[in-house]
N, CA and C atoms of all chains as a GROMACS GRO file, in nm:
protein
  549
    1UNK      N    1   5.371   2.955  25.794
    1UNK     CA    2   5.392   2.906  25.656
    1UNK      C    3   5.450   2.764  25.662
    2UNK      N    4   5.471   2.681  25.591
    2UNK     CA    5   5.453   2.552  25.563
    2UNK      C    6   5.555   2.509  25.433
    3UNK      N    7   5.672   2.509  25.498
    3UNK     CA    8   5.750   2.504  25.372
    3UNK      C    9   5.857   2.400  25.435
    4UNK      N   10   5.849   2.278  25.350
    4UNK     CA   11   5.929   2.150  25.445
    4UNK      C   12   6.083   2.183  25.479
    5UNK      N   13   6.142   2.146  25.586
    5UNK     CA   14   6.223   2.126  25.637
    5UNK      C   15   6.265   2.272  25.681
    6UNK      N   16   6.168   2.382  25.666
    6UNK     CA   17   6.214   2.488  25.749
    6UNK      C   18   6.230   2.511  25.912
    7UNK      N   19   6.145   2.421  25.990
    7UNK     CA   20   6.178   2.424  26.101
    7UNK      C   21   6.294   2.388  26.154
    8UNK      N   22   6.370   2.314  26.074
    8UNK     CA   23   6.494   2.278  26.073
    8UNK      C   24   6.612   2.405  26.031
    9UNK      N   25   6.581   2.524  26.017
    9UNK     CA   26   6.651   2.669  26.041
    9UNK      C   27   6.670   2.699  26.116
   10UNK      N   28   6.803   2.752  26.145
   10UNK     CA   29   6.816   2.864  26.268
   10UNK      C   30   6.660   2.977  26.189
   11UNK      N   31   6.646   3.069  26.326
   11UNK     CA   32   6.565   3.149  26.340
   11UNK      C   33   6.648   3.260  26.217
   12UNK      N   34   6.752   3.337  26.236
   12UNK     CA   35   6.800   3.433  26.068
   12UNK      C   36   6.777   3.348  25.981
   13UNK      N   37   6.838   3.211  25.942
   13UNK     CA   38   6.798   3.164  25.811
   13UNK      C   39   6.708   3.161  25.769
   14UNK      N   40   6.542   3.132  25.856
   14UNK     CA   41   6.411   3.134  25.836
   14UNK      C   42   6.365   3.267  25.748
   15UNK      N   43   6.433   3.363  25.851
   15UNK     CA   44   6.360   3.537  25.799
   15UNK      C   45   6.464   3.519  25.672
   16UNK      N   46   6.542   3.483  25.654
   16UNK     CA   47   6.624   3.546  25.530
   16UNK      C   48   6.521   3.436  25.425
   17UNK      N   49   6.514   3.315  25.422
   17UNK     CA   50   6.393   3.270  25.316
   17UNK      C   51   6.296   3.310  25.358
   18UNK      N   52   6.178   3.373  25.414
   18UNK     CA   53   6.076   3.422  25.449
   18UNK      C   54   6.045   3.533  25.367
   19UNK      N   55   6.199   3.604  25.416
   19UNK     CA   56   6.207   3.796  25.296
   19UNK      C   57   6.208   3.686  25.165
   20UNK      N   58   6.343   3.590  25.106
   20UNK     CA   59   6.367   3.607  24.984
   20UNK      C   60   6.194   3.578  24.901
   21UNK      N   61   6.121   3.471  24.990
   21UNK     CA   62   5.994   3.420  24.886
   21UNK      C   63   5.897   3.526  24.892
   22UNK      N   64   5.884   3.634  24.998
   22UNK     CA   65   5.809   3.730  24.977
   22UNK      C   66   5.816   3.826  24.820
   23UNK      N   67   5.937   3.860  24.790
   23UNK     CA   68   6.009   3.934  24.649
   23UNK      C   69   5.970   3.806  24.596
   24UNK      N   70   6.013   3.694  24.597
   24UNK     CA   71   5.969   3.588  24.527
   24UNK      C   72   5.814   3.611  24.418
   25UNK      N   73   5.747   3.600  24.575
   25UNK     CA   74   5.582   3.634  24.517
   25UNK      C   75   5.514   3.736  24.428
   26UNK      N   76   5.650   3.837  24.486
   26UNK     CA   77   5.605   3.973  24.431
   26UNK      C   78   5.638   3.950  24.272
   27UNK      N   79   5.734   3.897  24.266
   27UNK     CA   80   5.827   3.927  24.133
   27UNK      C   81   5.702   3.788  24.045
   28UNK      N   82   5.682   3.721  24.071
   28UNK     CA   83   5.579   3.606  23.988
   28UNK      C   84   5.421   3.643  23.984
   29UNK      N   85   5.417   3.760  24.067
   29UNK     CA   86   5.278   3.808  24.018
   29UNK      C   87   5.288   3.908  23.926
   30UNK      N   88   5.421   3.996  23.937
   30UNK     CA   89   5.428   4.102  23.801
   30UNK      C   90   5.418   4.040  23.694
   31UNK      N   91   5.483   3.883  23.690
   31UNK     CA   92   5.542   3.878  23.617
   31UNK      C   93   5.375   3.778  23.559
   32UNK      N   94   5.324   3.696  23.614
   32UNK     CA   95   5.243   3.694  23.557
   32UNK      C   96   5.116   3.770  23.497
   33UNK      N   97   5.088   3.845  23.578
   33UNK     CA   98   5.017   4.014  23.547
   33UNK      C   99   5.086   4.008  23.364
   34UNK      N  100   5.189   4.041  23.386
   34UNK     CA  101   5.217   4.075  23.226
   34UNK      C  102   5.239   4.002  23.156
   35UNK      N  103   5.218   3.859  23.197
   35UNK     CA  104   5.208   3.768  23.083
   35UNK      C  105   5.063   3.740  23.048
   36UNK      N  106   4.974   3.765  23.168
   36UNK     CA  107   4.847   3.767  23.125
   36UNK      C  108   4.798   3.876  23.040
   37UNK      N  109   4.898   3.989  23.056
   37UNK     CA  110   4.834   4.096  22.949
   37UNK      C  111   4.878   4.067  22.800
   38UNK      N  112   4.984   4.003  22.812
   38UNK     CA  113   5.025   3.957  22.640
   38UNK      C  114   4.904   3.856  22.569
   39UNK      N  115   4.867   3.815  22.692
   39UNK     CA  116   4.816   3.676  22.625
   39UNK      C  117   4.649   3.760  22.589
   40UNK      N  118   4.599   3.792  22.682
   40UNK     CA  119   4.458   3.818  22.659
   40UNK      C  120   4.467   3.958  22.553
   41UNK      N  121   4.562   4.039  22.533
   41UNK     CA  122   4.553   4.115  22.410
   41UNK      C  123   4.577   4.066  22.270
   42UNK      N  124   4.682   3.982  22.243
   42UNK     CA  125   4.709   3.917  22.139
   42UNK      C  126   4.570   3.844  22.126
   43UNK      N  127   4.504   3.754  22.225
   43UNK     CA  128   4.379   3.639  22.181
   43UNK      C  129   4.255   3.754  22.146
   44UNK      N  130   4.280   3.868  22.221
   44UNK     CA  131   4.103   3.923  22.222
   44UNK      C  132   4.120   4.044  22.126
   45UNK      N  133   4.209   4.143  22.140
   45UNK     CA  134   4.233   4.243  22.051
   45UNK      C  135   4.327   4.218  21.905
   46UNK      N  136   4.235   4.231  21.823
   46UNK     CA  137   4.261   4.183  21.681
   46UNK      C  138   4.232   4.287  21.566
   47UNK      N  139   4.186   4.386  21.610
   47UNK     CA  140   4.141   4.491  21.516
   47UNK      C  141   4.172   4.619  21.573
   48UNK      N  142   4.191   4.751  21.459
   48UNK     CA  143   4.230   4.865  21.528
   48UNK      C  144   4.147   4.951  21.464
   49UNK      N  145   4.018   4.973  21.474
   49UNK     CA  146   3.935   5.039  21.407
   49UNK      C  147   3.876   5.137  21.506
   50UNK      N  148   3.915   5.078  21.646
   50UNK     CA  149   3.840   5.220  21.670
   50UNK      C  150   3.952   5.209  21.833
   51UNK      N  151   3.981   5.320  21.875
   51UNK     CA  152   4.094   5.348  22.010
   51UNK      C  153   4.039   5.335  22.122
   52UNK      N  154   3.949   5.311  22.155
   52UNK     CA  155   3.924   5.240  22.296
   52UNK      C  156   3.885   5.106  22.259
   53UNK      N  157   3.891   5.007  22.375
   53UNK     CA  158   3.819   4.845  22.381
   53UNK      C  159   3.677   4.853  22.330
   54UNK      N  160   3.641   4.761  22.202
   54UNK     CA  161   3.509   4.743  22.190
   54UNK      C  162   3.472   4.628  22.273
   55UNK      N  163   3.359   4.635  22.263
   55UNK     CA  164   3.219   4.576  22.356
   55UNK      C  165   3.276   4.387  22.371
   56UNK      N  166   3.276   4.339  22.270
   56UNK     CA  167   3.294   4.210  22.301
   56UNK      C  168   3.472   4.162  22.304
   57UNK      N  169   3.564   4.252  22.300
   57UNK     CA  170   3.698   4.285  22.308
   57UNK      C  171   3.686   4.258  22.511
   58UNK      N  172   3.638   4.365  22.504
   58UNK     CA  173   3.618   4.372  22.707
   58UNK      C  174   3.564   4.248  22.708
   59UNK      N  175   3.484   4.197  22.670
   59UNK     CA  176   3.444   4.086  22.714
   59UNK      C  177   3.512   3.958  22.691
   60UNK      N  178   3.574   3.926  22.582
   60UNK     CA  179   3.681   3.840  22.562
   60UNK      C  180   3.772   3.850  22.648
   61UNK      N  181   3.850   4.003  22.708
   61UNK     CA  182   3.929   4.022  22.782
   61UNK      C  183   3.898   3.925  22.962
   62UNK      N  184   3.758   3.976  22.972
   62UNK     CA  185   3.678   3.909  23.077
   62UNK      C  186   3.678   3.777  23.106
   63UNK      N  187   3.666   3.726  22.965
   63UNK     CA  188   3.671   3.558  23.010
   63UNK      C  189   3.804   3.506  22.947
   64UNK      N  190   3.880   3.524  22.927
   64UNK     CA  191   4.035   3.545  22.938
   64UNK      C  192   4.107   3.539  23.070
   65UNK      N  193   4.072   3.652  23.157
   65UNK     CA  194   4.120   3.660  23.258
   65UNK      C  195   4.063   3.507  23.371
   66UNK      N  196   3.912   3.508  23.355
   66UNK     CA  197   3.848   3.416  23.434
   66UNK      C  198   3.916   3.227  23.416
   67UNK      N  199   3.938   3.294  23.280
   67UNK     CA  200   3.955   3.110  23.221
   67UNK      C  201   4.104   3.108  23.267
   68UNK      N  202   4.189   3.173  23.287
   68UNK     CA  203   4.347   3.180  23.305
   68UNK      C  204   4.312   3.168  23.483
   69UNK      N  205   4.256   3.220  23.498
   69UNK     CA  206   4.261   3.168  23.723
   69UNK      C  207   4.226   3.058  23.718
   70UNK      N  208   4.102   2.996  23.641
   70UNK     CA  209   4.103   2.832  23.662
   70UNK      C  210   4.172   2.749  23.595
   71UNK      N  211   4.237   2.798  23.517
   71UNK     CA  212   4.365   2.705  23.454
   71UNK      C  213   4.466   2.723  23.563
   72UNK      N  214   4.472   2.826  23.622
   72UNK     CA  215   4.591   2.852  23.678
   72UNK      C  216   4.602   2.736  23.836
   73UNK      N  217   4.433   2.824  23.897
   73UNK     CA  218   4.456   2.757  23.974
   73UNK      C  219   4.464   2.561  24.014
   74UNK      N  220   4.380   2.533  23.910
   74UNK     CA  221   4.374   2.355  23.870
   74UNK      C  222   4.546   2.328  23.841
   75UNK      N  223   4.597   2.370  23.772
   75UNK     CA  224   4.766   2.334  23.739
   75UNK      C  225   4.807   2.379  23.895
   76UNK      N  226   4.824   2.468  23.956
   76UNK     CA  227   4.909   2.457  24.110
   76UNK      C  228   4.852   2.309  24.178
   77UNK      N  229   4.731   2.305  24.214
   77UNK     CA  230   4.635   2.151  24.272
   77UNK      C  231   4.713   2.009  24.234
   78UNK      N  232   4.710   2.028  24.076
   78UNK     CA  233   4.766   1.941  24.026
   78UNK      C  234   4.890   1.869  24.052
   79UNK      N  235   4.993   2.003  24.021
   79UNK     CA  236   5.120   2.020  24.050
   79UNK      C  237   5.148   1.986  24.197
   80UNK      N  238   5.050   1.996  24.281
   80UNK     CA  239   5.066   1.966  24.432
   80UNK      C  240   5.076   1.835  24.484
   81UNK      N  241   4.951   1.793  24.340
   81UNK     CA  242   4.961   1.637  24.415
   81UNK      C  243   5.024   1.558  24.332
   82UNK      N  244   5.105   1.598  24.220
   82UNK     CA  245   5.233   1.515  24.197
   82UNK      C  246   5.358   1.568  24.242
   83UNK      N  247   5.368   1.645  24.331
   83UNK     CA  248   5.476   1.614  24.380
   83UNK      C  249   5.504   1.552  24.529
   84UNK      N  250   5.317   1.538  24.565
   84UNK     CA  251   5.341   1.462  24.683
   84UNK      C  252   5.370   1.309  24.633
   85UNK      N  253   5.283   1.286  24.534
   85UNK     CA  254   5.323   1.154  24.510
   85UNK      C  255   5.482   1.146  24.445
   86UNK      N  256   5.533   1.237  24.399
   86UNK     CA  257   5.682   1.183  24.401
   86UNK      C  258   5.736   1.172  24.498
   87UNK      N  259   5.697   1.258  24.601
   87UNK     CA  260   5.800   1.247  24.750
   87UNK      C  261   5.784   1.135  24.784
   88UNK      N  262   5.642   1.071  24.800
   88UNK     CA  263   5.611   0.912  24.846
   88UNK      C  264   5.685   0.804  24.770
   89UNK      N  265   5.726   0.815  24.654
   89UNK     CA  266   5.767   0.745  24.550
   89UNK      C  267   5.943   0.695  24.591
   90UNK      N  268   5.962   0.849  24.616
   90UNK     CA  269   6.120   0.854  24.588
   90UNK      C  270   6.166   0.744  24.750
   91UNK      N  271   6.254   0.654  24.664
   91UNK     CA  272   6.319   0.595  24.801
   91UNK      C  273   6.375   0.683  24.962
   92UNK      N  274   6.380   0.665  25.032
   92UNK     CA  275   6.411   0.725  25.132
   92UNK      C  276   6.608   0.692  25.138
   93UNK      N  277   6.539   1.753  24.258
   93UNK     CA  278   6.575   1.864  24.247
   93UNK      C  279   6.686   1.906  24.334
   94UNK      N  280   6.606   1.846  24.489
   94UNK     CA  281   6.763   1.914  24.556
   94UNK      C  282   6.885   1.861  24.579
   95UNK      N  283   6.861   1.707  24.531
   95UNK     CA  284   6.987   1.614  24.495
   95UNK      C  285   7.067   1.728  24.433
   96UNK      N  286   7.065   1.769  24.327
   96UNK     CA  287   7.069   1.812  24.198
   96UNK      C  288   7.156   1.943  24.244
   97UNK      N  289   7.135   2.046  24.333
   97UNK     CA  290   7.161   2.164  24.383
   97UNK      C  291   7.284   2.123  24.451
   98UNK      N  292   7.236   2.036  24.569
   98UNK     CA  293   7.308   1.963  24.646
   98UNK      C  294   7.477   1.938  24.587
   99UNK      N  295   7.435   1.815  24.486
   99UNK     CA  296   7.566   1.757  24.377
   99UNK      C  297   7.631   1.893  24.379
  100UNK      N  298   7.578   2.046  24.319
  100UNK     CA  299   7.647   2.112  24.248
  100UNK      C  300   7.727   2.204  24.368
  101UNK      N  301   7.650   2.201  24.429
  101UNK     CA  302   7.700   2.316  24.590
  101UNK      C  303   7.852   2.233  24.604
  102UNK      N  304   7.895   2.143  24.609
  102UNK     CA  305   8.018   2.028  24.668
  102UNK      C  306   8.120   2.049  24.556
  103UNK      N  307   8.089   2.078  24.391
  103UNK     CA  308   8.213   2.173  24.351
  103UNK      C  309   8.299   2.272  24.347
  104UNK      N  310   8.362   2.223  24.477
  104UNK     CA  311   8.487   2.288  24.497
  104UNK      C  312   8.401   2.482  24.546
  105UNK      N  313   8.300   2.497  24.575
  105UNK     CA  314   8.253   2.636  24.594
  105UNK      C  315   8.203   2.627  24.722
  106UNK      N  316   8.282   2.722  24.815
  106UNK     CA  317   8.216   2.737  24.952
  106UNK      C  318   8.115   2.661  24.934
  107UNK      N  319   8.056   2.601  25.065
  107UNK     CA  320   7.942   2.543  25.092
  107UNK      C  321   7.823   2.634  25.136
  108UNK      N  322   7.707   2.622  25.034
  108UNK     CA  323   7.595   2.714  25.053
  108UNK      C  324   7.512   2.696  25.194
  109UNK      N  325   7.460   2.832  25.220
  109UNK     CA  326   7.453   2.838  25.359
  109UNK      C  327   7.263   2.758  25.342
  110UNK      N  328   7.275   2.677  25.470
  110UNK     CA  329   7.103   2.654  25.419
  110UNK      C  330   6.994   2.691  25.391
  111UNK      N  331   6.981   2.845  25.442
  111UNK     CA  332   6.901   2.944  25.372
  111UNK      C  333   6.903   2.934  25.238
  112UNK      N  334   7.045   2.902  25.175
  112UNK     CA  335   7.076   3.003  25.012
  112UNK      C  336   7.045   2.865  24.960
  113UNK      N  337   7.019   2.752  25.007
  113UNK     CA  338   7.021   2.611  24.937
  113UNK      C  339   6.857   2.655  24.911
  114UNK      N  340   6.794   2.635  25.056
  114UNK     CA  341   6.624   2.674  25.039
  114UNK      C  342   6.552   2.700  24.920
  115UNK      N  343   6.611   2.834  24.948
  115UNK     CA  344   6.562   2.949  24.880
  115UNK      C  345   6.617   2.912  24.706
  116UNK      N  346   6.730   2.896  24.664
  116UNK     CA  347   6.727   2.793  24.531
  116UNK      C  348   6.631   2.716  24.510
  117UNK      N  349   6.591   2.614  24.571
  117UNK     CA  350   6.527   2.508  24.548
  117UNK      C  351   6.360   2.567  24.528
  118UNK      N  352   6.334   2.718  24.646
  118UNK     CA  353   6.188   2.740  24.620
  118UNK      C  354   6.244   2.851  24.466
  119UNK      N  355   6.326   2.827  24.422
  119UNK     CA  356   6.312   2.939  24.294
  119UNK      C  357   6.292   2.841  24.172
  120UNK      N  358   6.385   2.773  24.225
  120UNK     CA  359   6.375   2.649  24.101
  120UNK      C  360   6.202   2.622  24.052
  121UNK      N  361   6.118   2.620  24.162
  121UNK     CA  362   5.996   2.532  24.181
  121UNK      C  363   5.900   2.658  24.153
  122UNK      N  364   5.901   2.787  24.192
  122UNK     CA  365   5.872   2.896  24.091
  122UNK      C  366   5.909   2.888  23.979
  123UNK      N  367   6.012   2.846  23.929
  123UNK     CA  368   6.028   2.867  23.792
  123UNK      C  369   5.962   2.797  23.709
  124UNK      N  370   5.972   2.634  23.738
  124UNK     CA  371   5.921   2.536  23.685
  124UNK      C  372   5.743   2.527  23.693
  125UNK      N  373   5.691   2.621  23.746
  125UNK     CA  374   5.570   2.625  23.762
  125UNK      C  375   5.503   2.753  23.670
  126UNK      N  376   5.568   2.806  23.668
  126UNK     CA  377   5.561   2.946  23.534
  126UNK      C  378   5.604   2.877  23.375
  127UNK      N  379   5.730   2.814  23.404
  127UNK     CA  380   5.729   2.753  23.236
  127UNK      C  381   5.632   2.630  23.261
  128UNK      N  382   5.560   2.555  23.344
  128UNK     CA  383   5.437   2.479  23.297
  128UNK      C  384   5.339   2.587  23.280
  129UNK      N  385   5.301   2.692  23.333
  129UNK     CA  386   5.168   2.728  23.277
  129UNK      C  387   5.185   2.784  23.126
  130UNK      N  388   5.330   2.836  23.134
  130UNK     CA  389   5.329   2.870  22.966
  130UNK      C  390   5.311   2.772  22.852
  131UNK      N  391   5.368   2.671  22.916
  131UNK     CA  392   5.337   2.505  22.819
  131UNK      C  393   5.200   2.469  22.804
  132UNK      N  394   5.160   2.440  22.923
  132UNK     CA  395   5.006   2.377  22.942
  132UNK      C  396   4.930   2.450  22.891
  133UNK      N  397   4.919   2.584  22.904
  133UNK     CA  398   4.847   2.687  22.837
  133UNK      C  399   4.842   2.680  22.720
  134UNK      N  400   4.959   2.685  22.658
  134UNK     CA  401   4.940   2.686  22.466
  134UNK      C  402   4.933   2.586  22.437
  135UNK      N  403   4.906   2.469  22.496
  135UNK     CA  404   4.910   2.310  22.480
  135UNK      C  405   4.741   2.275  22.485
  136UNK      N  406   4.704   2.339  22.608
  136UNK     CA  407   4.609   2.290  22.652
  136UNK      C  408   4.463   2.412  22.637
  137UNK      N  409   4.525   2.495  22.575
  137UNK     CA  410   4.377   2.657  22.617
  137UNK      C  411   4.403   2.688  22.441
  138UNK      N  412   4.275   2.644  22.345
  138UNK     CA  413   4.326   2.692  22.264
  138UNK      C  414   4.238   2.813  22.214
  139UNK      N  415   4.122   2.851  22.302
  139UNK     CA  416   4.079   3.028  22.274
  139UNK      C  417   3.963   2.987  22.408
  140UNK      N  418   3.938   3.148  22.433
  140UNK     CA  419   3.848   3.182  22.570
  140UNK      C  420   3.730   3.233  22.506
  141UNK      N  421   3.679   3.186  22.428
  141UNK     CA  422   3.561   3.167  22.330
  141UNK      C  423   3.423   3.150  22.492
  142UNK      N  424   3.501   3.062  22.552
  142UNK     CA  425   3.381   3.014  22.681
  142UNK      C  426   3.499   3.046  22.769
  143UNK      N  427   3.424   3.101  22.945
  143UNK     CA  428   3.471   3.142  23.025
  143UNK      C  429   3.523   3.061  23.102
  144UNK      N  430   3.458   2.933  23.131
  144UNK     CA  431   3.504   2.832  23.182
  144UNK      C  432   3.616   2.762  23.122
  145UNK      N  433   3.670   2.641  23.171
  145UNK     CA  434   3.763   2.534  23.115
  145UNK      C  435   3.619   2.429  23.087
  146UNK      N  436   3.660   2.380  22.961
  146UNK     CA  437   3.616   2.270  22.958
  146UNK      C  438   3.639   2.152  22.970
  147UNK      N  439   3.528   2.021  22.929
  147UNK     CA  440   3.625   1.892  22.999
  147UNK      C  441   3.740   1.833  22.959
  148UNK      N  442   3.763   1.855  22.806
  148UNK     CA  443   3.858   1.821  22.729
  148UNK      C  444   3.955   1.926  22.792
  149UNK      N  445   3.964   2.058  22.808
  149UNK     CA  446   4.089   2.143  22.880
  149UNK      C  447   4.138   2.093  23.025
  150UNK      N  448   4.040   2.059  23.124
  150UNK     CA  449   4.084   2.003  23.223
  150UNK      C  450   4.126   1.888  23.218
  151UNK      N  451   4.109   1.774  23.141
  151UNK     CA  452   4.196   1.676  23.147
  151UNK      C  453   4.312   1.672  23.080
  152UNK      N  454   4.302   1.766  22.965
  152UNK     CA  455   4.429   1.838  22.898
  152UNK      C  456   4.528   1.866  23.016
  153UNK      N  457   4.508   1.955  23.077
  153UNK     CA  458   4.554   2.022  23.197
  153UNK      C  459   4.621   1.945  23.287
  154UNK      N  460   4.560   1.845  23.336
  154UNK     CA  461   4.584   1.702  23.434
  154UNK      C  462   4.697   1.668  23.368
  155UNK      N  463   4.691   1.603  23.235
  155UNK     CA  464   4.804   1.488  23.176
  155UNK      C  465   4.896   1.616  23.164
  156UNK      N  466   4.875   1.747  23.136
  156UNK     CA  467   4.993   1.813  23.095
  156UNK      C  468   5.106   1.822  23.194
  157UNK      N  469   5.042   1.839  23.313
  157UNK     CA  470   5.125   1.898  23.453
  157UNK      C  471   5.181   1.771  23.498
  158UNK      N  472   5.108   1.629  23.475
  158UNK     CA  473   5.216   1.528  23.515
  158UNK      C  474   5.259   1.459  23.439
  159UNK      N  475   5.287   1.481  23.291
  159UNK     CA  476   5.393   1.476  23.197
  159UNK      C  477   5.479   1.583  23.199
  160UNK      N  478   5.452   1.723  23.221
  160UNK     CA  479   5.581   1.804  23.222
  160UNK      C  480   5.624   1.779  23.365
  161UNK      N  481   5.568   1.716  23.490
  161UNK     CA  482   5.661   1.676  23.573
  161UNK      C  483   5.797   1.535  23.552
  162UNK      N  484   5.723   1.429  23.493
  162UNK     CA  485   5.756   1.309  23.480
  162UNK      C  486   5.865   1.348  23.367
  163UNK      N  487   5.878   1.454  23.258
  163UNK     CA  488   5.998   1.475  23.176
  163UNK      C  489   6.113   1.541  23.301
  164UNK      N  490   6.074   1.634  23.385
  164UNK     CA  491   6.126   1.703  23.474
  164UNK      C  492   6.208   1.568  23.560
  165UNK      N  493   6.186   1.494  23.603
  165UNK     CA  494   6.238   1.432  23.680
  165UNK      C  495   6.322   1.359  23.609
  166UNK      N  496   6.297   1.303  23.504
  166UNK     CA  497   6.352   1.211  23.358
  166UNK      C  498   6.481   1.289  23.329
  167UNK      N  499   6.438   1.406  23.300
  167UNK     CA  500   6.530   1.514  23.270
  167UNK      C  501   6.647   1.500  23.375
  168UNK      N  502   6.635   1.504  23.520
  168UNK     CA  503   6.727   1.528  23.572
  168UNK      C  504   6.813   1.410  23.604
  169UNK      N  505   6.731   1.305  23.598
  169UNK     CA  506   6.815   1.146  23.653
  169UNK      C  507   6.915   1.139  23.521
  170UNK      N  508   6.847   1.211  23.378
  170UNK     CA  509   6.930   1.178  23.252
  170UNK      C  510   7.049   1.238  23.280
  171UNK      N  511   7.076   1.388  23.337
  171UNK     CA  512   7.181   1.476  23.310
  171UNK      C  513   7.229   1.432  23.397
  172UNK      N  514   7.190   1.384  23.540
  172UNK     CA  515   7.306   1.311  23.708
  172UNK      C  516   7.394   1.169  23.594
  173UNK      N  517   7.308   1.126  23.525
  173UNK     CA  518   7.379   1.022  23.422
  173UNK      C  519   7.472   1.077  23.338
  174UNK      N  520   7.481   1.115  23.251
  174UNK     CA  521   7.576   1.200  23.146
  174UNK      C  522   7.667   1.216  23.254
  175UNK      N  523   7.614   1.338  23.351
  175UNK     CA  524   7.740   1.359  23.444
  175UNK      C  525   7.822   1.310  23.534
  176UNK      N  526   7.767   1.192  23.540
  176UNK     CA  527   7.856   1.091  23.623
  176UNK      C  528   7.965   1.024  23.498
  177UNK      N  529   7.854   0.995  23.429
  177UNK     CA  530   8.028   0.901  23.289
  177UNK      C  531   8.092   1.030  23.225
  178UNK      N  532   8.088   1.116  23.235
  178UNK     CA  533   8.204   1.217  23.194
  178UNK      C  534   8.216   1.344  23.272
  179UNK      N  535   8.267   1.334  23.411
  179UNK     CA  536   8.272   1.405  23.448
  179UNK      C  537   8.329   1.557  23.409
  180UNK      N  538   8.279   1.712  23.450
  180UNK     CA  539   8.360   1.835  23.359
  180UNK      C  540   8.473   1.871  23.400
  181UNK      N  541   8.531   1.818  23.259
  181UNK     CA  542   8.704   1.819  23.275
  181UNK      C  543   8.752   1.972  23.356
  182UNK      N  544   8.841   1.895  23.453
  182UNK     CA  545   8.888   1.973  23.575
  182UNK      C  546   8.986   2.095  23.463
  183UNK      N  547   8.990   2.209  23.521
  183UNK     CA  548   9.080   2.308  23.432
  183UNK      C  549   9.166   2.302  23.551
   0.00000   0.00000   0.00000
């Protein structure tokens, strides 16, 4: 893994951030999991006429989900390369 | 950011071990990356009508993430300011 200035750890300090970003990961995928479920039910489910998902409901749900990974993933990219260019930026 | 941690670790509170500094700094940067997608998102996605992003969403997207960085950094040089001309009165 690739996380700056960790080689600069003793070997426990490493595993102790290694465990904490693992729960890290875990805890930001629940957590987005259920923010993606707020979001794509509120945008796609709008009617209560009948108790299971209708036809274009699933499908809204579908491209909901699809359009939120490429938002998602373009904003991390993004986010990557401004903060390299701040690191370059920032005086030494 | 880790100026920022840094400054605060040196009030008068044991000195954080460098693991516990780390691991702050990667929470901070989780965090700040969850409240941009919640921003950029309702800023920038305004229905999934189409499956894709379009071009207007992706450049939406672009300016959003390095304006909510560029407030982020703004943000913090402002508050190292405030907190330098009044420092919090010692109890």
């Amino acid at each position: 893994m690739s996380i700056p200035g960790m080689d600069q750890l003793s070997q426990r300090d490493q595993m102790q951030v290694v465990q904490a970003l693992n729960e890290m990961q875990m805890q930001d995928m629940m957590n987005m999991y259920n923010t993606l479920v707020e979001r794509c039910f509120n945008e796609c489910v709008t009617s209560f006429r009948t108790k299971g998902l209708e036809g274009h409901e699933e499908q809204c749900v579908t491209r909901c989900v699809q359009k939120f990974m490429s938002f998602s993933q373009r904003v991390s990219l993004r986010f990557q390369e401004k903060q390299q260019q701040m690191q370059l930026q920032k005086p030494a | 950011m880790a100026a920022l941690a840094a400054g605060q670790a040196g009030l008068g509170q044991p000195q954080a071990s460098p693991a516990d500094m780390m691991v702050a700094e990667l929470k901070g940067v989780s965090d700040i990356m969850a409240r941009m997608q919640l921003s950029c998102y309702s800023k920038c996605i305004a229905n999934v009508k189409e499956e894709k992003l379009s071009v207007g969403e992706m450049s939406c997207v672009d300016r959003c993430v390095n304006k909510f960085m560029d407030v982020h950094q703004k943000v913090g040089v402002e508050l190292q300011n405030s907190m330098a001309q009044q420092p919090p009165a010692a109890e």
